[in-house]
Backbone as CSV, one residue per row, in Angstrom:
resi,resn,N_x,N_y,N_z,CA_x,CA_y,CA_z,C_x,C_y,C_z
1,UNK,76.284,-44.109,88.170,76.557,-43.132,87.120,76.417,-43.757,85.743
2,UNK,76.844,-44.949,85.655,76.566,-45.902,84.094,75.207,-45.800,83.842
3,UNK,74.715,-46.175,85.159,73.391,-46.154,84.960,72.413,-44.934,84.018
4,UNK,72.997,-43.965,84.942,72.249,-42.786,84.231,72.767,-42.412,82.992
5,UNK,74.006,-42.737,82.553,74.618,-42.500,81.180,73.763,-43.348,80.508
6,UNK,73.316,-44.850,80.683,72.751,-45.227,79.870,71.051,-44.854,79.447
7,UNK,70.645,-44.632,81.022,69.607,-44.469,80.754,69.262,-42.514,79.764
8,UNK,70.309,-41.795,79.606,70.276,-40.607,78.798,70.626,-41.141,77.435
9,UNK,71.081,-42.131,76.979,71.418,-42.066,75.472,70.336,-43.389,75.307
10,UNK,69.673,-43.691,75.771,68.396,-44.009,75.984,67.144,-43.109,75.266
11,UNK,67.202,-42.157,75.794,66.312,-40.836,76.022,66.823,-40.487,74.325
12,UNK,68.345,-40.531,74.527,68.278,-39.608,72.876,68.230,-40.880,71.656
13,UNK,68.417,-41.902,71.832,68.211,-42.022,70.776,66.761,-42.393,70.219
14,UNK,65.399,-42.514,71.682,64.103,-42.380,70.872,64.064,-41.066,70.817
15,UNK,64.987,-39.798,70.839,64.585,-39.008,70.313,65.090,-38.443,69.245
16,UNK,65.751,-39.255,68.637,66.752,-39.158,67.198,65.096,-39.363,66.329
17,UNK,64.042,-39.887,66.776,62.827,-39.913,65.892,62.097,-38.634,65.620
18,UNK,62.931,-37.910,66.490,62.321,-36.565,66.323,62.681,-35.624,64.882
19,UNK,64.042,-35.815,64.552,64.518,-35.431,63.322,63.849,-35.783,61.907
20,UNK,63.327,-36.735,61.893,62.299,-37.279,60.412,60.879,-36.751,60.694
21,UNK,60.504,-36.326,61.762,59.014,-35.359,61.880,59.655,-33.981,61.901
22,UNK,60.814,-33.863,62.507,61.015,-31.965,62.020,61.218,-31.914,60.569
23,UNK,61.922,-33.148,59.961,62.651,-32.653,58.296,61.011,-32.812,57.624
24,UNK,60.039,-33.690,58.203,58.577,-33.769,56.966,58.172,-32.962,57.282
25,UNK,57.895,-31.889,58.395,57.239,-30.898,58.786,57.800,-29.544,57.526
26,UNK,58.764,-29.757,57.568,59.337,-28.949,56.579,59.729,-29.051,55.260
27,UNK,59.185,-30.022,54.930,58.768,-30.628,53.496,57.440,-30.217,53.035
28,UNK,56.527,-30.678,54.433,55.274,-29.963,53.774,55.297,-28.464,54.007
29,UNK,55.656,-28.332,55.017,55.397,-26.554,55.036,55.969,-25.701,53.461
30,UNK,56.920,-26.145,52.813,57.114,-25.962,51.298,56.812,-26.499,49.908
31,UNK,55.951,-27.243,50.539,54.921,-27.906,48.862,54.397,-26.564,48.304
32,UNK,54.096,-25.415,48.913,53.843,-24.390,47.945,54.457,-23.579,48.611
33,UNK,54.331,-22.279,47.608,54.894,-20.956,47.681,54.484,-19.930,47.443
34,UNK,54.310,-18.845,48.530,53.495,-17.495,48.118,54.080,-16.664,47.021
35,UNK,53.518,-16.208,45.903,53.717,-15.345,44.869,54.228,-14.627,45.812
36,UNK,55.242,-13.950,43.844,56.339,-12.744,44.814,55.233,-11.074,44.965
37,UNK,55.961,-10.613,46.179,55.129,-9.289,46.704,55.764,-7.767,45.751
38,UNK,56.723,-8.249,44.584,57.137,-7.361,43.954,56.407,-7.258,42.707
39,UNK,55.851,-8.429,42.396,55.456,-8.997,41.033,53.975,-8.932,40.822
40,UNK,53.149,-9.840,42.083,52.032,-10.101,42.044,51.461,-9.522,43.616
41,UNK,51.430,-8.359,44.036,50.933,-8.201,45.469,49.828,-8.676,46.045
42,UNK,48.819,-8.478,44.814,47.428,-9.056,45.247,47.271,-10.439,45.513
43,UNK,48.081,-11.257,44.504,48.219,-12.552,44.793,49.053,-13.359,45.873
44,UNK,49.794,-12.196,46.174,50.662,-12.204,47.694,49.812,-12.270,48.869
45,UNK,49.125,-11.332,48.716,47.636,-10.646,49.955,46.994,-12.387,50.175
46,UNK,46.663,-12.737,48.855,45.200,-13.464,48.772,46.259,-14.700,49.865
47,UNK,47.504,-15.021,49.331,47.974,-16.314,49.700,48.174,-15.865,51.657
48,UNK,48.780,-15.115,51.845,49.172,-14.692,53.304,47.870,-14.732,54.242
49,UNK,46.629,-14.674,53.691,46.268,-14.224,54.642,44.884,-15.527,54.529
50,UNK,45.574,-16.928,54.163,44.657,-17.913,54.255,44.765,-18.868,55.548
51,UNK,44.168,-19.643,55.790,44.250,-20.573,56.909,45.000,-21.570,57.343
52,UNK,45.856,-22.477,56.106,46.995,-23.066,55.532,48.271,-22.610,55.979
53,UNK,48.370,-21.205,55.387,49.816,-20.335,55.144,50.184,-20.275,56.486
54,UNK,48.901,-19.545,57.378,49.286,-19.045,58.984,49.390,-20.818,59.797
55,UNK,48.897,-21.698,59.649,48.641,-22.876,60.059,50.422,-23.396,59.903
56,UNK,50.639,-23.871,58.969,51.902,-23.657,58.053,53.458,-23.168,58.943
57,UNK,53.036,-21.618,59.273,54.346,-21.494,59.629,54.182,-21.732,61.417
58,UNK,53.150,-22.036,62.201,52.824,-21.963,63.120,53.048,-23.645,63.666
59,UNK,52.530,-24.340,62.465,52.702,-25.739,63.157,54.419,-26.303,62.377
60,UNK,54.808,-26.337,61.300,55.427,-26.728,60.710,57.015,-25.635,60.507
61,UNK,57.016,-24.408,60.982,57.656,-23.971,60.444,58.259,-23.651,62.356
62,UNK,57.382,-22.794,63.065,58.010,-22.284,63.996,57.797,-24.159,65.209
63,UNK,56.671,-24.405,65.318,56.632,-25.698,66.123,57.896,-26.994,65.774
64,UNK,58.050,-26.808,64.652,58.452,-28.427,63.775,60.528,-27.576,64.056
65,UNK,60.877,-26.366,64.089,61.861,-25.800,64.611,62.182,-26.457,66.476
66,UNK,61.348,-26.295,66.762,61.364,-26.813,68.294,61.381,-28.264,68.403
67,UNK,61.077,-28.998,67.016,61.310,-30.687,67.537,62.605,-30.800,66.754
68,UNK,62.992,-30.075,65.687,64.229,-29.951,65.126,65.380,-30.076,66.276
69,UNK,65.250,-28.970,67.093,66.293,-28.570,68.023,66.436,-30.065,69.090
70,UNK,64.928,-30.375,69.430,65.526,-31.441,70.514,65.859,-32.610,69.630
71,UNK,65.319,-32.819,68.200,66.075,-34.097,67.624,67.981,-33.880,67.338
72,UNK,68.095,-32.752,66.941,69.697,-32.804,66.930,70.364,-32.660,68.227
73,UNK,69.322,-31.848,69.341,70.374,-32.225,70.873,70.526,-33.744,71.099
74,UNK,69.378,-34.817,70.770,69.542,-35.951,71.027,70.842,-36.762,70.203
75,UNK,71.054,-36.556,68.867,71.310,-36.793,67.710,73.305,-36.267,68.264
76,UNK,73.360,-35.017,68.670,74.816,-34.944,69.448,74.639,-35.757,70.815
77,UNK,74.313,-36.107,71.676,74.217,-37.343,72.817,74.478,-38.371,72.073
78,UNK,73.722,-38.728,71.387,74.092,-40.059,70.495,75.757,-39.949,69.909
79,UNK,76.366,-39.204,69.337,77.451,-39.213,69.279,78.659,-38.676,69.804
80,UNK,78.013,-38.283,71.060,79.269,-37.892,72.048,80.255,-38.705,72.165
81,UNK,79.861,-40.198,72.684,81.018,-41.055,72.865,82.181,-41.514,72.093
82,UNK,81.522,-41.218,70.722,82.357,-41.610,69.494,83.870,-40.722,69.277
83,UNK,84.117,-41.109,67.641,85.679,-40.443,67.390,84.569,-39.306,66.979
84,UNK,83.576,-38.601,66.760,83.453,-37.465,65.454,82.692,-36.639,66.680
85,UNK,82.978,-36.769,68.105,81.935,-35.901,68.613,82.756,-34.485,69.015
86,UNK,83.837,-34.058,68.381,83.763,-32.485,67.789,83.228,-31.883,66.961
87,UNK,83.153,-32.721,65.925,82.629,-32.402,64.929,80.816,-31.937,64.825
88,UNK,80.232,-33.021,65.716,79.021,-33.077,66.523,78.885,-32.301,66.955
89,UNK,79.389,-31.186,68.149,79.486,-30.744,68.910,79.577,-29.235,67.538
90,UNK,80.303,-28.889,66.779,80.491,-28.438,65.697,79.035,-27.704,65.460
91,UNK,78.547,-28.970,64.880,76.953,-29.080,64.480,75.959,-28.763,65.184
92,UNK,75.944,-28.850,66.195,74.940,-28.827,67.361,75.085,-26.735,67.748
93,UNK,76.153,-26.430,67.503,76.301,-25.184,67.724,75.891,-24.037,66.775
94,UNK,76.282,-24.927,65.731,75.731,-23.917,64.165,74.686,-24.159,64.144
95,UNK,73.766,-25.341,64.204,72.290,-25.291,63.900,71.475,-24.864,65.028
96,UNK,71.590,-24.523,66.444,70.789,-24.361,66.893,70.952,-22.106,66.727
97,UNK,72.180,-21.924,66.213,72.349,-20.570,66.211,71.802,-20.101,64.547
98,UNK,71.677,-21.301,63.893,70.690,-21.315,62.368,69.514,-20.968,63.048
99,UNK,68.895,-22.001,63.967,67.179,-22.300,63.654,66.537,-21.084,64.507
100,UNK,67.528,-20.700,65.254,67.089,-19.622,66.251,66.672,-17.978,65.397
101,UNK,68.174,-17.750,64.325,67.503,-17.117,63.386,66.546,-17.087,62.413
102,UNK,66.552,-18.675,61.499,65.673,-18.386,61.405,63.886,-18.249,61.778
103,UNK,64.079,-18.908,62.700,62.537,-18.897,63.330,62.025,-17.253,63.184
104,UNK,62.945,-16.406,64.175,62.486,-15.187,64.241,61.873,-14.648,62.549
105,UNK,62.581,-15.017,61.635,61.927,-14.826,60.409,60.179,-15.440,60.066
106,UNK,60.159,-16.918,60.592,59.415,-17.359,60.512,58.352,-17.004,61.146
107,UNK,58.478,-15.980,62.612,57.267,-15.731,62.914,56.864,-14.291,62.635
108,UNK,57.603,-13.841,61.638,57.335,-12.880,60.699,56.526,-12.602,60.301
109,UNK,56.785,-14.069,59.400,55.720,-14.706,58.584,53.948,-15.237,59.192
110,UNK,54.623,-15.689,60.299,53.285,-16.174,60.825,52.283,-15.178,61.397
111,UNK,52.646,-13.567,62.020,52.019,-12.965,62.681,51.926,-11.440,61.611
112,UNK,52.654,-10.913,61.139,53.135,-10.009,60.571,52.814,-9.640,58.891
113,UNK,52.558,-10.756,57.761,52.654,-11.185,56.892,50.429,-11.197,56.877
114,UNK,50.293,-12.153,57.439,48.594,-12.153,56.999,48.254,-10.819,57.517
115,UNK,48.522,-9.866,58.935,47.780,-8.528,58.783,48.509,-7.674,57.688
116,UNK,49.932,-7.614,56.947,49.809,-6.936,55.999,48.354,-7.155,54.800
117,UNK,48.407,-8.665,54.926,47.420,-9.083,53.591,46.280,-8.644,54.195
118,UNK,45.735,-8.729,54.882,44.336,-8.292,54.727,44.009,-6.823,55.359
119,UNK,44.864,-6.156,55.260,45.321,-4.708,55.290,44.895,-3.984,53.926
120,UNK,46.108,-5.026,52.985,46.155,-4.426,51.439,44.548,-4.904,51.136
121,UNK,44.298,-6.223,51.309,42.764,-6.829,50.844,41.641,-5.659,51.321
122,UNK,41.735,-4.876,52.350,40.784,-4.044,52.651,40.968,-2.385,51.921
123,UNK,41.768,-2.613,51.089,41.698,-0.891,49.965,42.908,-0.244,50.901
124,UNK,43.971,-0.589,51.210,44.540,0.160,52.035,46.318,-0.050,51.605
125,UNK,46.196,-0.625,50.006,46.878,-1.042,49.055,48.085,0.337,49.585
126,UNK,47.875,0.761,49.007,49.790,2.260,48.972,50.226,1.589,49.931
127,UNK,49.832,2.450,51.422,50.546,2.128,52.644,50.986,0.734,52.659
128,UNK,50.115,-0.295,52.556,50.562,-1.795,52.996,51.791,-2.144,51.911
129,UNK,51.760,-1.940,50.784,52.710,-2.214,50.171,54.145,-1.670,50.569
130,UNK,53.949,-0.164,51.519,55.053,0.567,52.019,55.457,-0.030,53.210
131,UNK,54.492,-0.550,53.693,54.877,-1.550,55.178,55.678,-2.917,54.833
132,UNK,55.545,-3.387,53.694,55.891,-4.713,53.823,57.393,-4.340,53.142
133,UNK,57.594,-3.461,52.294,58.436,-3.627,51.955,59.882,-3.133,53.162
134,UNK,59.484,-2.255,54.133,59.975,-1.972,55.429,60.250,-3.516,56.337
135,UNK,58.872,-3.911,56.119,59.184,-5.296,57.288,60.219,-6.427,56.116
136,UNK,60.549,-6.185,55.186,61.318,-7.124,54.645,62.488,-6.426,53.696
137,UNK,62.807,-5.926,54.862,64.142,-4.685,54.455,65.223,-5.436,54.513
138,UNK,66.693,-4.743,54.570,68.241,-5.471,55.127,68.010,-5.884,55.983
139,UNK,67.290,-5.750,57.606,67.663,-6.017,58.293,67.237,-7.742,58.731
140,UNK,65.894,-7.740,58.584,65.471,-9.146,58.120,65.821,-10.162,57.327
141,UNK,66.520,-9.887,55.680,67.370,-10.467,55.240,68.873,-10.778,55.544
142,UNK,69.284,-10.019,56.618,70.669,-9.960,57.070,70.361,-10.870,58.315
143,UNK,68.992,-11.283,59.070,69.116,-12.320,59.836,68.895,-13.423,59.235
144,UNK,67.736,-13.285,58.053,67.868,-14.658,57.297,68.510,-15.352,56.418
145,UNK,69.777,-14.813,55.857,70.277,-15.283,54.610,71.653,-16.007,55.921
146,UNK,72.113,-14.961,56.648,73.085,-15.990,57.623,72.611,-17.269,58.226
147,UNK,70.808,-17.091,58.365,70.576,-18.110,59.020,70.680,-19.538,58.318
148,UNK,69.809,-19.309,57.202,69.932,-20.478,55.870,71.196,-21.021,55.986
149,UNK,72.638,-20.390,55.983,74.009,-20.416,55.518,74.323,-21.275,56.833
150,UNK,74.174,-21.091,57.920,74.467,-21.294,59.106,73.421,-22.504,59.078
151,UNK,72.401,-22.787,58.624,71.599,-24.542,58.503,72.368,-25.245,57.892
152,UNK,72.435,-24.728,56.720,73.245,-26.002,55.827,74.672,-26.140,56.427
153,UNK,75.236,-25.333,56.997,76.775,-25.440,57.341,76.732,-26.926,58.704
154,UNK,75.766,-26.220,59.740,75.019,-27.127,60.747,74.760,-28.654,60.426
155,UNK,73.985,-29.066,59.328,73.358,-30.328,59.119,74.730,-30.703,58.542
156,UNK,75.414,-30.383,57.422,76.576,-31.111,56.946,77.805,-31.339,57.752
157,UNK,77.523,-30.904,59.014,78.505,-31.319,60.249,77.777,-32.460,60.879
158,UNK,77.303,-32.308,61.029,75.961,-33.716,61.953,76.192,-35.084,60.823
159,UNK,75.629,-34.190,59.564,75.979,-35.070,58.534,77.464,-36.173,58.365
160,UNK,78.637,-35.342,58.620,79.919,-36.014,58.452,80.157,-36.860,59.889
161,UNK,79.409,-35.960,60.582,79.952,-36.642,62.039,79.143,-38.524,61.945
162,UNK,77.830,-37.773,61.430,77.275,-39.448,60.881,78.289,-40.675,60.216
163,UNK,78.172,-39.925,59.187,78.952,-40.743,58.261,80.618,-41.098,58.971
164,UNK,81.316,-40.956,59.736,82.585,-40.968,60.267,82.187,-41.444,61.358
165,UNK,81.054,-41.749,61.715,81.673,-42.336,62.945,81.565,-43.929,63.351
166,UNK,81.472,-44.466,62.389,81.821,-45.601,61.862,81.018,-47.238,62.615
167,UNK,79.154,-46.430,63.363,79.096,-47.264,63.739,77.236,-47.044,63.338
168,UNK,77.565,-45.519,62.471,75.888,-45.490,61.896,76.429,-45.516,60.143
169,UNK,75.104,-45.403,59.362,75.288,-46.053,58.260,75.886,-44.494,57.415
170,UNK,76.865,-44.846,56.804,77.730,-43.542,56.177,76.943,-43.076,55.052
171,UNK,75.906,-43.569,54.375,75.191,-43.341,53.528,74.143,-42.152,54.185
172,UNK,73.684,-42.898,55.184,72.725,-42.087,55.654,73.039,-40.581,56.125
173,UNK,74.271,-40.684,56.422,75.253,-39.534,57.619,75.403,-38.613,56.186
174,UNK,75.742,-39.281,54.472,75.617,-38.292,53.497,74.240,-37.815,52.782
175,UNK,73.323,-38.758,53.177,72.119,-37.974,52.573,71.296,-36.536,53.371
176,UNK,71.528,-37.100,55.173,71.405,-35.642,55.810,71.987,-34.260,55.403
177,UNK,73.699,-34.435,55.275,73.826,-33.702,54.520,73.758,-33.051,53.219
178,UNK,73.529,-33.556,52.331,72.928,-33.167,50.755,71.611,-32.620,50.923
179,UNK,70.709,-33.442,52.238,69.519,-32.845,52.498,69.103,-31.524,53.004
180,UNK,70.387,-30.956,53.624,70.372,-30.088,54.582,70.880,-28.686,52.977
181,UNK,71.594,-29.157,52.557,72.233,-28.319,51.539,71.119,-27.762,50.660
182,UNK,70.417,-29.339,49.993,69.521,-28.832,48.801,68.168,-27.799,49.449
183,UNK,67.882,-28.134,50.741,66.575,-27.449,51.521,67.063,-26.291,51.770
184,UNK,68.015,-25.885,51.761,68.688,-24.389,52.493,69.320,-23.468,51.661
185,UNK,70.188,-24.225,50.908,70.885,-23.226,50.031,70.151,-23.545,48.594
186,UNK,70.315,-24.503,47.425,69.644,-24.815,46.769,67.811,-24.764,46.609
187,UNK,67.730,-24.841,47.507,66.094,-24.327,47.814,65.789,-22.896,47.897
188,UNK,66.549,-22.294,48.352,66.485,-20.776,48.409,66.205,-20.528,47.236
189,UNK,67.282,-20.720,46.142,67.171,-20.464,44.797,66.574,-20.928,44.028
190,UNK,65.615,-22.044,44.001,64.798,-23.092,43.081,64.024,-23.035,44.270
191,UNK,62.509,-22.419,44.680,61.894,-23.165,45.825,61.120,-24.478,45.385
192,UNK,61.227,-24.733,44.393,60.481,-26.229,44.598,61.536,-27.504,45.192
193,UNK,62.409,-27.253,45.178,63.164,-28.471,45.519,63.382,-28.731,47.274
194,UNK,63.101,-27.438,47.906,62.917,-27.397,49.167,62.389,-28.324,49.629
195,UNK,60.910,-29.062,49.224,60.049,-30.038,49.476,61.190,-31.599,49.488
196,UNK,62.126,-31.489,48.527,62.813,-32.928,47.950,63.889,-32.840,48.931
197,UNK,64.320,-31.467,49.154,65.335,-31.608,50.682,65.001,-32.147,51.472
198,UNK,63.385,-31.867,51.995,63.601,-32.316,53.745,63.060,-33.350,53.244
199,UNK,62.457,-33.787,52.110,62.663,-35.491,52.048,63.575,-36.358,52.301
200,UNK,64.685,-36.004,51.536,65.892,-36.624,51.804,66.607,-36.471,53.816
201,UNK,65.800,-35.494,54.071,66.428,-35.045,55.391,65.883,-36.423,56.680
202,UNK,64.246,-36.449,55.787,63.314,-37.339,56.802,64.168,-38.269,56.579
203,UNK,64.515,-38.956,54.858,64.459,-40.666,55.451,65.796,-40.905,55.643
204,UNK,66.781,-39.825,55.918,67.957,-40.355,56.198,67.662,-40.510,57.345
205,UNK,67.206,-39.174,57.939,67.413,-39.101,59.923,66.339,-40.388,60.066
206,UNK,65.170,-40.865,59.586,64.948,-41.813,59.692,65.663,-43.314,59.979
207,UNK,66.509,-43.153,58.946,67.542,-44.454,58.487,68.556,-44.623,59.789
208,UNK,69.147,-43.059,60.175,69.629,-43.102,61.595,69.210,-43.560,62.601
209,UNK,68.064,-42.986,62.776,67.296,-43.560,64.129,67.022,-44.835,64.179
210,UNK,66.921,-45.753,63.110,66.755,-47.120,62.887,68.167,-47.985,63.214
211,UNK,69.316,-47.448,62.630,70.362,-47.955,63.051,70.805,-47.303,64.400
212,UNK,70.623,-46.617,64.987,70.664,-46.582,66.559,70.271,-47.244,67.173
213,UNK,69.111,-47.664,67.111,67.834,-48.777,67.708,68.804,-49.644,67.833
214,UNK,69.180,-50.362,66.530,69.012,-51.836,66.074,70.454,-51.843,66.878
215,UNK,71.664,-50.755,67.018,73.272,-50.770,67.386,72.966,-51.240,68.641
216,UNK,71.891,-50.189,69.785,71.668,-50.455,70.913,71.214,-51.530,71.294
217,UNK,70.248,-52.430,70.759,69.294,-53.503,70.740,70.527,-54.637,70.756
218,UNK,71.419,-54.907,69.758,72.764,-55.506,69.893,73.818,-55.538,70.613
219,UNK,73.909,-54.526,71.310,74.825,-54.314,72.571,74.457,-55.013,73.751
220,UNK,72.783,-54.498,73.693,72.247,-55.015,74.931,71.783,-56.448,74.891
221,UNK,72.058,-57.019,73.795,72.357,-58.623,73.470,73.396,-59.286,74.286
222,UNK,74.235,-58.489,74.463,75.963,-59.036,74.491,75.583,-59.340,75.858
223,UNK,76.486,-60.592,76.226,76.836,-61.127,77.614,77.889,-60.110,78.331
């Protein structure tokens, strides 16, 4: 049974490497931003319905969600054993009930979003403008604004559980969280800084996964 305990926190912590390719995936997927569809529609159309945008939420937004999820299941394994794995456990519950909402937004975006645009791009402007504003009614914002709320709440639990548990680097355990904050909530409202979130998101969870290595690598030193 040791055996297999070890050989599972094994498993998670090369997959704690998974968290610094979900947070850059989502750094780049927000280096830009589609004009607003209230303001500029045409310039909405032109952006939705390019090769990038659909590429974008398909590899980076809905895919880079799915390495998200198994880097923080690994990321709670890794701190089960510890003092903070309620708190973990905390985290692991809010973010996967975040990413789940928001994905469904995201493939909104990915499937839903370019045939409005090249709907409106083909003279069919009234209606499409009446469609989109339907597909991005209350009810869509009422799954996505909890979802955002429910990320950042998520990462700044993972985050503390980092930082507290007194055997990964507490710095790092606070930049996940600030990372998770500025990409989710702060990003909402400023989208350029979204990009500087999951920066901070990569090289902390980075910085984690490095001191996991190096904790394990030292243990398995010991006589």
């Amino acid at each position: 049974m040791w055996a297999r305990t070890d050989e599972l926190h094994g498993y998670a912590r090369a997959g704690l490497w998974a968290l610094p390719v979900w947070a850059a995936l989502l750094s780049i997927g927000t280096l830009t931003h589609q004009p607003s569809y209230t303001t500029d529609f045409p310039g909405y159309a032109r952006y939705v319905t390019t090769t990038p945008f659909l590429i974008s939420h398909l590899g980076a937004s809905i895919f880079g969600a799915a390495v998200g999820l198994l880097g923080l299941i690994a990321l709670f394994i890794t701190l089960v054993p510890g003092r903070t794995s309620r708190v973990a456990l905390a985290g692991l519950v809010t973010s996967v009930v975040a990413i789940v909402l928001t994905t469904s937004v995201f493939g909104v975006a990915a499937f839903a979003q370019p045939a409005i645009g090249r709907a409106y791009l083909g003279s069919y402007a009234e209606q499409v403008v009446a469609i989109n504003a339907d597909v991005y009614g209350p009810p869509l914002f009422a799954t996505a604004l909890p979802g955002l709320v429910l990320f950042a709440a998520g990462i700044v639990l993972f985050g503390m559980a980092v930082a507290r548990s007194g055997w990964l680097p507490k710095w790092a355990g606070i930049g996940f969280a600030l990372g998770g904050v500025l990409f989710a909530i702060v990003g909402f409202l400023v989208g350029d800084l979204q990009a500087i979130g999951g920066a901070l998101l990569a090289a902390s969870s980075a910085w984690i996964a490095v001191a996991a290595a190096r904790t394990s690598d030292t243990r398995a030193a010991q006589p």
